[in-house]
LUMLOVO-385033 format. One line per field, with one value per residue (C-alpha): x, y, z; residue number from 1. Coordinates in Angstrom, 1 decimal, padded with zeros to 4 digits. Example, Ala and Ser with C-alpha at 12.3 -4.5 7.8 and 13.67 -1.06 7.14 Angstrom:
px c(012.3:013.7)
py c(-004.5:-001.1)
pz c(007.8:007.1)
resi c(1:2)
//
This chain:
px c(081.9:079.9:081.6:080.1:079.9:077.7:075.2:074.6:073.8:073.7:074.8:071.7:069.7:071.9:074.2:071.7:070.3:073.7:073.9:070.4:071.7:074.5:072.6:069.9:072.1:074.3:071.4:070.1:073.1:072.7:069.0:069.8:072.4:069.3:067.4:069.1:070.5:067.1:064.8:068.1:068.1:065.0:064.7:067.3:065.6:062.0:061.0:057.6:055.9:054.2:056.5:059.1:056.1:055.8:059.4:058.5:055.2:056.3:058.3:055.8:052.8:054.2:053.1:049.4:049.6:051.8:051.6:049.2:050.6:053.8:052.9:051.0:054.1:056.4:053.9:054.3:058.3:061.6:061.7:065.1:065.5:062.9:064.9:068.1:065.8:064.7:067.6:069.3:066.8:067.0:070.8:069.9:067.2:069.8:072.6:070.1:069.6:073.5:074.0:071.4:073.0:076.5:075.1:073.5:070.4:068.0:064.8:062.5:060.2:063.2:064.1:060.0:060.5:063.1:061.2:058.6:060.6:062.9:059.8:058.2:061.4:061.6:057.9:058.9:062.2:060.5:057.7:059.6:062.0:060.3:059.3:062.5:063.5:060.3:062.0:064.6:064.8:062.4:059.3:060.4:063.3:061.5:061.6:065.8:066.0:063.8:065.5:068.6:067.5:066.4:069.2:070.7:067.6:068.8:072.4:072.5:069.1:068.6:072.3:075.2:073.2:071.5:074.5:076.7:074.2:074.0:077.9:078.4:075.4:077.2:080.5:078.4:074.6:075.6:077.9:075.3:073.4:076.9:077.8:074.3:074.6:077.8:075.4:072.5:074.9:076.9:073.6:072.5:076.1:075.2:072.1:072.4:074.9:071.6:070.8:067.4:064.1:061.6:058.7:055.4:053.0:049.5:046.6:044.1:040.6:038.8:036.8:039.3:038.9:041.8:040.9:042.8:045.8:045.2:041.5:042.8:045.1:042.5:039.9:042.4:042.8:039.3:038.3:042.0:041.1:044.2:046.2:043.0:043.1:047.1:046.8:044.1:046.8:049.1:047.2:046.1:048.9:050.8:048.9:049.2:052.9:053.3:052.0:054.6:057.1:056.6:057.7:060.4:063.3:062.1:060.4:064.0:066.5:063.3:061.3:064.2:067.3:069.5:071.4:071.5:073.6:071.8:068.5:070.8:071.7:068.4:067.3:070.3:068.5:065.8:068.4:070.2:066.6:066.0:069.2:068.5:064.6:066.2:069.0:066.6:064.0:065.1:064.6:061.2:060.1:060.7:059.4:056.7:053.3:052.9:049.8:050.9:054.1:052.1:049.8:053.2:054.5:050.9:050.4:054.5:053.5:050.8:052.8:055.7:053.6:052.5:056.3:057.0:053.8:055.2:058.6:061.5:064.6:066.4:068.2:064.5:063.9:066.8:065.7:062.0:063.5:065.8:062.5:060.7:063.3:063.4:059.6:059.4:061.3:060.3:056.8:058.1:059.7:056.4:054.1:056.4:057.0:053.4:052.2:055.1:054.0:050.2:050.4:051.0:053.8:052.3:050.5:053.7:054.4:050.3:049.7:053.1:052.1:049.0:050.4:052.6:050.5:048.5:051.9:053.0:049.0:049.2:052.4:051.0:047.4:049.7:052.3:049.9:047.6:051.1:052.1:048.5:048.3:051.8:051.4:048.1:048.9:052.6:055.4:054.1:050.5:050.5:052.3:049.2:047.4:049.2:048.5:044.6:044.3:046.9:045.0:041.5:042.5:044.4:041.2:039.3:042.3:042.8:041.0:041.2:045.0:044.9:043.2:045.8:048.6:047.0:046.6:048.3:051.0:049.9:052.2:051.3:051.9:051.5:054.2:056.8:058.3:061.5:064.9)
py c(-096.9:-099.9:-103.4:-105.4:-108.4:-105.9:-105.2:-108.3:-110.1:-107.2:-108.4:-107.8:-110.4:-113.1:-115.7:-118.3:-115.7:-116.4:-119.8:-119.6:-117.2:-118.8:-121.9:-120.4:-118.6:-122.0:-123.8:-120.9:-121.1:-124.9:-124.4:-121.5:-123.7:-125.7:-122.9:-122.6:-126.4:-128.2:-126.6:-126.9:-130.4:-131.0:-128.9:-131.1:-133.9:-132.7:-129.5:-130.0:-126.9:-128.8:-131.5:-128.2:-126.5:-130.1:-130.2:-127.0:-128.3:-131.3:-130.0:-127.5:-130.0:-131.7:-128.7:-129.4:-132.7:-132.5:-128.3:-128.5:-131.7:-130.1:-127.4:-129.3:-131.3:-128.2:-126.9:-130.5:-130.8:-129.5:-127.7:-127.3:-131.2:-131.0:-129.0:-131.1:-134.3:-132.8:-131.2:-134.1:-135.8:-133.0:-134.3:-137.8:-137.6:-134.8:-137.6:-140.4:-138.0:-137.9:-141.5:-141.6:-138.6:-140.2:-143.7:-141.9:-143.4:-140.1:-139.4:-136.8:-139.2:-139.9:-135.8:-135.3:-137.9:-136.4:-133.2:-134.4:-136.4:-133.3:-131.4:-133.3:-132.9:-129.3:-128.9:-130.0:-128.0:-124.9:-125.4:-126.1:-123.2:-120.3:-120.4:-120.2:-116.5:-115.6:-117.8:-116.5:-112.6:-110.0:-109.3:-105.6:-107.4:-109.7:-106.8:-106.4:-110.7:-111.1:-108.6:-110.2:-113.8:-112.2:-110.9:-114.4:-115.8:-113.2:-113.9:-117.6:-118.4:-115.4:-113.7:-116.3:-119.6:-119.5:-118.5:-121.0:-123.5:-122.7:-122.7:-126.2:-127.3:-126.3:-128.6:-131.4:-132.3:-133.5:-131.0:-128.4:-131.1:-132.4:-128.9:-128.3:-131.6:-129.9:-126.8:-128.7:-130.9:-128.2:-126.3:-129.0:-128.8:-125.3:-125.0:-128.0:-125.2:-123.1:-124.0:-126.7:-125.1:-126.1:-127.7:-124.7:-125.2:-126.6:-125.4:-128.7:-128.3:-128.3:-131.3:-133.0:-133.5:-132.5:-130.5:-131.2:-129.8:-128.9:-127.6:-125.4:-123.6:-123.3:-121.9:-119.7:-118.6:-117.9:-115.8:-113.4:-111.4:-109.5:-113.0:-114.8:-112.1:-112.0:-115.8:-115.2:-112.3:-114.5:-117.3:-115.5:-113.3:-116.9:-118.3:-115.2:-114.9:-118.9:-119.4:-117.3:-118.8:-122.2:-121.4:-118.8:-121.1:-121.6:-117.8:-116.7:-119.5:-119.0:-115.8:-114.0:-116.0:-116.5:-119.5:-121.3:-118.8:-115.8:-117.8:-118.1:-114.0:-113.2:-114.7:-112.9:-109.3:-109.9:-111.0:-107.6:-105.6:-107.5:-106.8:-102.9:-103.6:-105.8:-102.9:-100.0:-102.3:-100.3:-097.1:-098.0:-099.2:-096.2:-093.6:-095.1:-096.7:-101.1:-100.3:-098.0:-100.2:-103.2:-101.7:-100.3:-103.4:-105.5:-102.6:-103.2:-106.8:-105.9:-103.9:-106.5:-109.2:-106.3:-105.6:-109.3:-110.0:-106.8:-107.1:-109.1:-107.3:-109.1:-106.0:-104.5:-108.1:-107.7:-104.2:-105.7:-108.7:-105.6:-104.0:-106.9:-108.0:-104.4:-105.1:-108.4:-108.6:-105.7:-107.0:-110.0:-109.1:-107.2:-110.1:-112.5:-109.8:-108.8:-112.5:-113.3:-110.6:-111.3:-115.2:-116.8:-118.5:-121.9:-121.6:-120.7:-123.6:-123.8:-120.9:-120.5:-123.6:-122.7:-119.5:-121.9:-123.9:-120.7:-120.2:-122.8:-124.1:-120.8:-122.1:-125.4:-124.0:-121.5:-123.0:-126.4:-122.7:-121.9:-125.1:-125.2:-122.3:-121.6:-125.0:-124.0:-120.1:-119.3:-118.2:-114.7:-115.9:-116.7:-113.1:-111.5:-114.2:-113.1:-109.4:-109.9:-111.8:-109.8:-106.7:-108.2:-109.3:-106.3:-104.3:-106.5:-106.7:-102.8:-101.5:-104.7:-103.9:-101.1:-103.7:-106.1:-103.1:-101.6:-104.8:-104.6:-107.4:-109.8:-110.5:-114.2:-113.8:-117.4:-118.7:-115.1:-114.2:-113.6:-114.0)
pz c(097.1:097.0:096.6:093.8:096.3:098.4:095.6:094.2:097.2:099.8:103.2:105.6:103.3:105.1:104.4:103.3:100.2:098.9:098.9:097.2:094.6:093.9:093.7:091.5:089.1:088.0:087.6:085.2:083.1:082.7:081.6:079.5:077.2:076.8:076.0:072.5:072.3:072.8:070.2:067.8:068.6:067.5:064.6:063.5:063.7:062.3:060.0:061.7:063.2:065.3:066.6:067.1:068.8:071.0:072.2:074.7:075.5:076.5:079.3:080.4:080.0:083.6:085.3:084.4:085.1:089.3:089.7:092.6:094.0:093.8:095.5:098.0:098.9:099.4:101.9:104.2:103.8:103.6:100.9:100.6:100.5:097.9:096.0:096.0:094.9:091.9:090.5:091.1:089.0:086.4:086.1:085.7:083.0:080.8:081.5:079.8:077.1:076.2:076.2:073.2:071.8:072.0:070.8:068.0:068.6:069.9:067.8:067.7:070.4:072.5:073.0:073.4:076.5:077.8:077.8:079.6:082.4:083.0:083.2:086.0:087.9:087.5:088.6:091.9:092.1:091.2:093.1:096.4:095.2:095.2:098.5:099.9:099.4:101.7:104.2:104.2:104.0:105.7:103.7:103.3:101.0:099.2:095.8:096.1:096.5:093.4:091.2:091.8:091.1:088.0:087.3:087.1:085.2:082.8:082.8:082.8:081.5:078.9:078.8:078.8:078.2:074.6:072.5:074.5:073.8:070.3:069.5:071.9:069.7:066.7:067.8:068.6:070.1:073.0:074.3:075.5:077.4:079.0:080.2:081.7:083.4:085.5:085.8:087.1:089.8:090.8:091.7:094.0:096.2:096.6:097.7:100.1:101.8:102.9:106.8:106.6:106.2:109.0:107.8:107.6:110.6:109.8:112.1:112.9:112.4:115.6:114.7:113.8:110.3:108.0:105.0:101.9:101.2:097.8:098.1:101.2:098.7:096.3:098.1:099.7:096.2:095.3:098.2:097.9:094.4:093.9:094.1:091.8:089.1:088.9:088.1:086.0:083.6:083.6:082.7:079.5:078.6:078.4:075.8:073.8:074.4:073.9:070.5:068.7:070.9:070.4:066.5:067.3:066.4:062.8:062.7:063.3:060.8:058.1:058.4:059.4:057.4:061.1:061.5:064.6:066.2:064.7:066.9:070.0:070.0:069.6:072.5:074.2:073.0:075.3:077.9:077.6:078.0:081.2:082.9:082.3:083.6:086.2:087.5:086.7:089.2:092.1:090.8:089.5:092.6:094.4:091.8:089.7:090.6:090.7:088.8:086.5:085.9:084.9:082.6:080.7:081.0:079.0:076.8:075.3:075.5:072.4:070.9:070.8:068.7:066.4:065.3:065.3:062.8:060.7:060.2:058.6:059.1:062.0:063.7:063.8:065.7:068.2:068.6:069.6:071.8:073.9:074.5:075.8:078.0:079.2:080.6:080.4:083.8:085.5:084.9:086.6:090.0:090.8:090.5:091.8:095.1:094.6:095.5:098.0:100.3:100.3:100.5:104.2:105.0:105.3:101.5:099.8:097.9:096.8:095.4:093.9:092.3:091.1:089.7:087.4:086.2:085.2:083.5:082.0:081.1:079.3:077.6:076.6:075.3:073.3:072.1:070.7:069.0:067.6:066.2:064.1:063.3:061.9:060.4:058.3:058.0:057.9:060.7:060.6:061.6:065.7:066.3:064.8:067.0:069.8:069.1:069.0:072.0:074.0:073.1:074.4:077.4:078.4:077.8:080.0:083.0:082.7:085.6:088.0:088.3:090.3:092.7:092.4:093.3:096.0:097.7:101.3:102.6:104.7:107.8:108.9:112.6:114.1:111.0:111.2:107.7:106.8:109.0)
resi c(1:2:3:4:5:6:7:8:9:10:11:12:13:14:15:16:17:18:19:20:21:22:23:24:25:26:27:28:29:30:31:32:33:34:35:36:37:38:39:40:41:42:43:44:45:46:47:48:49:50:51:52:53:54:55:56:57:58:59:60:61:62:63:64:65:66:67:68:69:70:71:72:73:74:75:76:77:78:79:80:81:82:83:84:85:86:87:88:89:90:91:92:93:94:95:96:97:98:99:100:101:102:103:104:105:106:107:108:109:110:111:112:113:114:115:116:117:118:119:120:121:122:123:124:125:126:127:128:129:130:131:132:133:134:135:136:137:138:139:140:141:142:143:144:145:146:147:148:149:150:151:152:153:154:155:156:157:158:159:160:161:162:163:164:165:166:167:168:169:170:171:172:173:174:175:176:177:178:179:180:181:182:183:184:185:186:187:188:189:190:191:192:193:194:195:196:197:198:199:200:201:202:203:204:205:206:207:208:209:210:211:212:213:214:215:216:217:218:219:220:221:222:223:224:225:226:227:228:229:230:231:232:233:234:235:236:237:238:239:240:241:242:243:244:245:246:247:248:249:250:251:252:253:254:255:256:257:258:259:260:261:262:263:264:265:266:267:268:269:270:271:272:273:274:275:276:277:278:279:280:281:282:283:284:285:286:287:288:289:290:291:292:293:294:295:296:297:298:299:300:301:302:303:304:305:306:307:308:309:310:311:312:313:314:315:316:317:318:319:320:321:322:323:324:325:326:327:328:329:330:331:332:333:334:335:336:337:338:339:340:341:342:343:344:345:346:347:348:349:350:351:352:353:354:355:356:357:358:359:360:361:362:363:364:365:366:367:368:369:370:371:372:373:374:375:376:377:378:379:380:381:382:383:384:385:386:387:388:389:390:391:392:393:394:395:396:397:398:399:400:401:402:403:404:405:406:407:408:409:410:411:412:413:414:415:416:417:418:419)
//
């Protein structure tokens, strides 16, 4: 029989994968109280759409703004010391926020602040981040050591966090942020336990001019069209999926009559879909197509804003959120392994960064349509938003992502992958 230990972290992927995981799924949990806690914080403070819409653009806006530096940076040093520096900083600007929470003196501008600083730190962390696991493990594991920092996205971040947010929240505004401050620290002393990541080699150009960092990644990016168009669905299934979101605290306490807790568990139903996509990845890998995996995966996506626009019975809305999760993160782990395996070692941290500001640009764009649109049409109006422009684009991506899965890994010889 297999020992839990031994399939949640199975031993061949090394020692340092579990520091990593470990590291990865506290830090989850921490963000995932301020999943629920943050958006409740605000709505506290304002009954604006739009200023509720701003509290989650604010902290995605950073990645617009630093992505590619980011990712430039990650590419030229440690990245694990990268890693420690900005959580660390994470835990510094969440600690600033509790002393104006405990001094009563936080406003909605203050929290919007906060947003933004703890975004710019988490741009770096994430950015440097995600180009451990390829470090780390042997590209032929780099599907079984995303699914199972999924699986503690979904747990902490999805799972465990939000309704722990929300009930903290509910004894008092500043315990949610307190608790994710021990998260966020406690995820720095573990991943300072992983061995010190060399710095990637950089070839010099024979004529010894150095070409930029950034505009290397770039064009690297332009000329591999599996990679390109991936950014490119992303890009625009975000801002689709974004503009809904932005509102979904108020969609749930008005359209659907929740409370605060009723917002935090359904956030949870999507968490308890992905950990059933997220176990079932496995299985899927072996006996279904990457292409015919995504399309399923875009084509629920449409479906999902349909039944949000439609309905307003909230167990038909947990129902919806279960499915999402379901594909939400299988759809996930295959672009994530998808782009791992075709990007060289020594453009990790670029092109993982420009994939998130494709994600997160889509977020901001999306969630600022939301705001508006909710705003001048109702909290019914971005899902059908969302289910018009999701429908579009997926008509227009269909046949490219056979493309996109057929693509073949790339083994950068000179750098070696994996341990």
């Amino acid at each position: 029989m297999l020992h839990p230990g031994e399939w949640i972290a199975p031993r061949r992927l090394g020692r340092d994968f579990r520091w990593l995981l470990a590291s990865s799924w506290t830090s989850n949990l921490g963000d995932g109280i301020a999943l629920s806690a943050a958006p409740l914080l605000i709505a506290s403070l304002t009954s604006s759409p739009i200023l509720v819409a701003a509290g989650a653009m604010m902290q995605f806006l950073p990645w617009l703004l630093f992505g590619l530096l980011a990712g430039s940076i990650a590419d030229h040093y440690d990245r694990r010391r990268l890693v420690i520096i900005a959580n660390a900083s994470r835990a510094v600007v969440v600690a600033a926020l509790v002393v104006f929470l405990l001094t009563g003196q936080a406003t909605v501008w203050i929290v919007l602040a906060t947003s933004f600083l703890y975004g710019v730190a988490e741009v770096f962390a994430d950015s440097a981040g995600s180009t451990l696991l390829p470090m780390i493990v042997k590209p032929a594991d780099l599907g079984v050591g995303n699914a199972r920092l999924q699986a503690g996205f979904l747990v902490g971040n999805q799972l465990a966090g939000p309704p722990l947010g929300a009930f903290l929240f509910a004894l008092g505004s500043f315990w949610p942020f307190l608790v994710q401050i021990v998260c966020v620290s406690l995820a720095v002393l573990l991943i300072a336990r992983i061995a010190s990541t060399p710095v990637p080699p950089h070839d010099e150009p024979a004529d010894g001019v150095r070409v930029q960092p950034i505009r290397e990644g770039l064009r690297w990016l332009r000329h591999n069209a599996p990679v390109r168009t991936l950014v490119l669905i992303i890009l625009l299934f975000n801002v689709t999926w974004a503009a809904p979101w932005g509102i979904l605290v108020l969609y749930a306490t008005e359209h659907l009559n929740m409370g605060p807790v009723g917002f935090g568990v359904l956030t949870t139903a999507s968490a308890l879909g992905g950990l059933v996509g997220t176990v079932s990845f496995g299985w899927l890998e072996r006996h279904v197509s990457f292409a015919t995996l995504m399309r399923v995966c875009l084509s629920l996506e449409v479906l999902m804003h349909l039944g949000f626009a439609l309905t307003s019975i909230p167990w038909v809305a947990f129902a919806i959120m279960f499915g999402f999760g379901v594909y939400a993160f299988v759809w996930g782990t295959i672009s994530t392994t998808v782009r791992q395996r075709l990007v060289p070692m020594r453009l990790q941290g670029r092109i993982a960064s420009v994939n998130m500001v494709g994600v997160f640009g889509g977020l901001v764009i999306g969630q600022a349509l939301g705001g508006v649109i909710a705003q001048a049409w109702g909290l019914t109006a971005p899902w059908w938003f969302a289910f018009g422009g999701a429908a579009v684009t997926l008509v227009i991506v269909w046949r490219s992502i056979s493309q996109i899965a057929a693509a073949k890994p790339v083994v950068d010889e000179a750098e070696g992958q994996g341990a």
